[in-house]
N, C-alpha and C positions, 0 to 999 in steps of 0.2 A: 390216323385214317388215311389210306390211300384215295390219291387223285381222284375224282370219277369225274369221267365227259355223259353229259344229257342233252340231247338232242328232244326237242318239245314238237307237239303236234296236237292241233286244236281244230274242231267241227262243229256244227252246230248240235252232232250228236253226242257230244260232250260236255256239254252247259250241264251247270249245276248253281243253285241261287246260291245268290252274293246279295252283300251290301251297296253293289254296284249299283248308279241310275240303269245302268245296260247290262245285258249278260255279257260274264265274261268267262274264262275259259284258262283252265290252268295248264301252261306247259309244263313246268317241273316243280317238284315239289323236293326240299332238304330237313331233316329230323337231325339236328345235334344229338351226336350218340353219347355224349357226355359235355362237364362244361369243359370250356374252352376258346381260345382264338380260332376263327377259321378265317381265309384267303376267300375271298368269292369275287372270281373273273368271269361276267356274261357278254354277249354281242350280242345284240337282237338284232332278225335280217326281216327285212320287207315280206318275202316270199310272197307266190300265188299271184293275182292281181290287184289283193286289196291293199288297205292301208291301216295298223291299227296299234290303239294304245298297248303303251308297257307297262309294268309298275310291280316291282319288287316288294313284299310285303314279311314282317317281323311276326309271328302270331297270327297271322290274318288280319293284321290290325292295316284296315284302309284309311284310314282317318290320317296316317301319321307313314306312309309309303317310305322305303329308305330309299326307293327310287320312281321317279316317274316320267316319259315319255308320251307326249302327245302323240306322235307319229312314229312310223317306224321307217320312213322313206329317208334315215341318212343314217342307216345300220346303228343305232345309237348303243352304247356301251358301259357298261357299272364295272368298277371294281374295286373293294375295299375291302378290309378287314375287321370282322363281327364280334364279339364277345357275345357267347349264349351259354344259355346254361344249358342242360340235358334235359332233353326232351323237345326244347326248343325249334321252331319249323320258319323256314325260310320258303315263301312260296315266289314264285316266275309266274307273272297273271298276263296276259294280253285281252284286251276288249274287243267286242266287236265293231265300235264306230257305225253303229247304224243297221249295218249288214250281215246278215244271218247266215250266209250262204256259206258251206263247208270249202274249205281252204285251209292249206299251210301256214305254219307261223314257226319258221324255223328258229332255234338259238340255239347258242354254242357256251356250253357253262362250263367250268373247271372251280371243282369247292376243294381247299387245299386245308388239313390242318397246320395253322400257324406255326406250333413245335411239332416236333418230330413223334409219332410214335414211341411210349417207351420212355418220354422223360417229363420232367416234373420243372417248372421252373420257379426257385426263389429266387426273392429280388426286397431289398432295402433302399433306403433312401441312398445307399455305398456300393448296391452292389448287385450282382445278377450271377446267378450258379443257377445251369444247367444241369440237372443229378442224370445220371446216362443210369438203364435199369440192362445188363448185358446178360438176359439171361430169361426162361422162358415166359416168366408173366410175374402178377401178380399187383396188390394195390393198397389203397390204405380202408380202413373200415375203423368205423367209430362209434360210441354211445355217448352217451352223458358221463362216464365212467370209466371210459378206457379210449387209448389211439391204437391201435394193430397197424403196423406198417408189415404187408409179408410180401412176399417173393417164392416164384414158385421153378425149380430145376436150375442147373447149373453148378457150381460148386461154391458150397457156405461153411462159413465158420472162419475159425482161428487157427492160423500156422504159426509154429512158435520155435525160435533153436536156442540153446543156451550159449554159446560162446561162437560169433559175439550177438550179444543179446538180440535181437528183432522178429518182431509178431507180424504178420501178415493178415490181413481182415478181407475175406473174401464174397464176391458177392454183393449186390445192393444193399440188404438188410445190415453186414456187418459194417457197414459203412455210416450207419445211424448210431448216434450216440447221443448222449446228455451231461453235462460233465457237472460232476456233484460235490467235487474239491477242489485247494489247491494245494500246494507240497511243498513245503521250502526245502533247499537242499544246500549245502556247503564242499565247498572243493575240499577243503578239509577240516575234523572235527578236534584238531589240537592248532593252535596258534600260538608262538611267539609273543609276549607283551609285544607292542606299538607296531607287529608286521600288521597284511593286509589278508582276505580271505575273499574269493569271490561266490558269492551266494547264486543262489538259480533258483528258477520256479518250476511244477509241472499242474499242469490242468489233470487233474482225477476224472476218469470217466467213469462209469456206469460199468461197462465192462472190464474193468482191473486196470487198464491200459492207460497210458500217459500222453499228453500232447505236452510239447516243449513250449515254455513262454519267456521271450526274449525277456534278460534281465532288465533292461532298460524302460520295460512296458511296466512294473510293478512299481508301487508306491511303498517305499520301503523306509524303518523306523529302527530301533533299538526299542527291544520290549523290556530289556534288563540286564544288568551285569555291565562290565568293562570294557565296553564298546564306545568309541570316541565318537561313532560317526558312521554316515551309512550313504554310498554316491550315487550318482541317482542311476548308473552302471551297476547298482548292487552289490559297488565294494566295500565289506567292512572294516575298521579299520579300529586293531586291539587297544586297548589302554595298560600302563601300567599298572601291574599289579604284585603282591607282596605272595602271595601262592597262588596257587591252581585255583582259579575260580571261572565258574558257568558266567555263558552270558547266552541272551537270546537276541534272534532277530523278528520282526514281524511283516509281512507282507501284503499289499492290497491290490488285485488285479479285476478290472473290470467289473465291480461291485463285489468281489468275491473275496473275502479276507483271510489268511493262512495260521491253524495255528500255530503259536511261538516258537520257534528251532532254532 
C-alpha cells in the first residue's frame, strides 16, 4: 500500500454518537486492506482556539484506546506499528471538551505498509526470507483441500540447456517448490578394494529438479556389502574383497531418509 497523508477536520455538524461521555468527532478514519503490519505516524495540532481530546482507536474499541491525549496544547504525537487483520479500522477521534462550537482539529497522519508491496515475508525461529513477487500480481487462495499459489504476467516456467547441464525457473511461482526425495549419488560406480569413493546427496523436488546438499549435512551408514566405513564427509571407504561385489550406502538428511545406492 502506498503512503497516504490525511489531513482531519471536525464540526459540530459532524458529530455522530459514540460511546463517548461527550460527543466526539472523527478526523480520519484507516481500513486494513488485508492482513498485515502497518507504520502509523500521526501529530495532532491544537488548531482554531479550542483545546481538545485525542484518542486513537482499534475497532472502535474505546475502552482499550492505542492512544490517548488529554489535550492537544503541546501538538502531542503516536507512532507505531499495528498488526491487523483485513478489514481491520484504525479510527483518529478528537472530543469536544465541553464545547460544541465548529472549529479545526488539524492532523497530519502517514499509515505506511510495514513490507513492501508485492512481497510475502517468512520468518523461523533461524530465519527471515523476504519472497520479492517481480511481476504483475497475483496471490495465494486456499480451501480445506488445496493451497494455489498464482502469479499473474511476466515471464514463467522452465529454461533448460543440455550441455552443460542447468534449468532456470522463472517467475515467482516457479520458485515454489516442495521437495519429496532424496538421491544418493557416487563419484564413481566401480571402486578399487580398500580405495575411497565420495558419495553426494540431492534434495528431489516436486518439479523433476534437484537442490545440492552438502555432503557433510547427511547422516550417513553402510546399508550392505564391502564397505569398511563411511566419514562423516561422505567418504566411503572399499573393503577387500575376493570378486566384483555390490555394496550400498544409506543416507539421512533432515528427517528425510535416501534409498540404498
Amino acid at each position: 500500500m502506498e503512503p497516504e497523508q490525511q489531513a482531519g477536520h471536525s464540526s459540530g455538524a459532524s458529530c455522530a454518537p459514540s460511546r463517548f461521555r461527550q460527543p466526539v468527532f472523527r478526523a480520519a478514519l484507516h481500513t486494513a486492506p488485508s492482513a498485515g503490519s502497518f507504520t502509523v505516524a500521526a501529530q495532532f495540532f491544537q488548531g482554531g482556539f479550542r483545546r481538545y481530546r485525542r484518542q486513537i482507536l482499534l475497532n472502535g474499541n474505546t475502552a482499550a484506546p492505542l492512544f490517548f491525549a488529554a489535550t492537544t496544547d503541546t501538538n502531542p504525537s503516536y507512532n507505531a506499528t499495528l498488526t491487523l487483520q483485513g478489514g481491520d479500522t484504525v479510527d483518529f477521534v478528537v472530543g469536544s471538551k465541553g464545547n460544541y462550537s465548529s472549529d479545526t482539529t488539524p492532523i497530519q497522519l502517514t499509515i505506511t505498509s510495514a513490507v513492501n508491496s508485492g512481497t510475502a515475508l517468512r520468518t523461523s525461529a533461524s530465519y527471515s526470507i523476504t519472497t520479492e513477487i517481480a511481476d504483475a500480481g497475483g496471490r495465494r487462495a486456499a480451501s480445506a483441500s488445496y493451497i494455489n499459489d498464482g502469479s499473474i504476467g511476466g515471464i514463467a516456467g522452465l529454461s533448460t540447456i543440455a550441455s552443460p547441464a542447468e534449468t532456470a525457473k522463472h517467475g515467482y511461482v516457479a520458485q515454489l517448490f516442495d521437495v519429496t526425495g532424496l538421491t544418493l549419488t557416487a563419484a564413481t560406480l566401480n571402486v578399487n578394494e580398500t580405495a575411497t569413493d565420495q558419495l553426494g546427496a540431492w534434495q528431489t523436488l516436486d518439479d523433476a529438479n534437484f537442490l545440492a546438499v552438502p555432503a557433510a549435512s547427511v547422516a550417513w551408514s553402510v546399508a550392505g556389502g564391502p564397505l569398511t566405513g563411511i566419514s562423516a564427509a561422505g567418504v566411503a571407504t572399499a573393503g577387500i574383497v575376493y570378486q566384483n561385489t555390490a555394496a550400498s550406502a544409506q543416507g539421512l538428511y533432515l528427517g528425510r531418509p535416501a534409498p540404498s545406492a
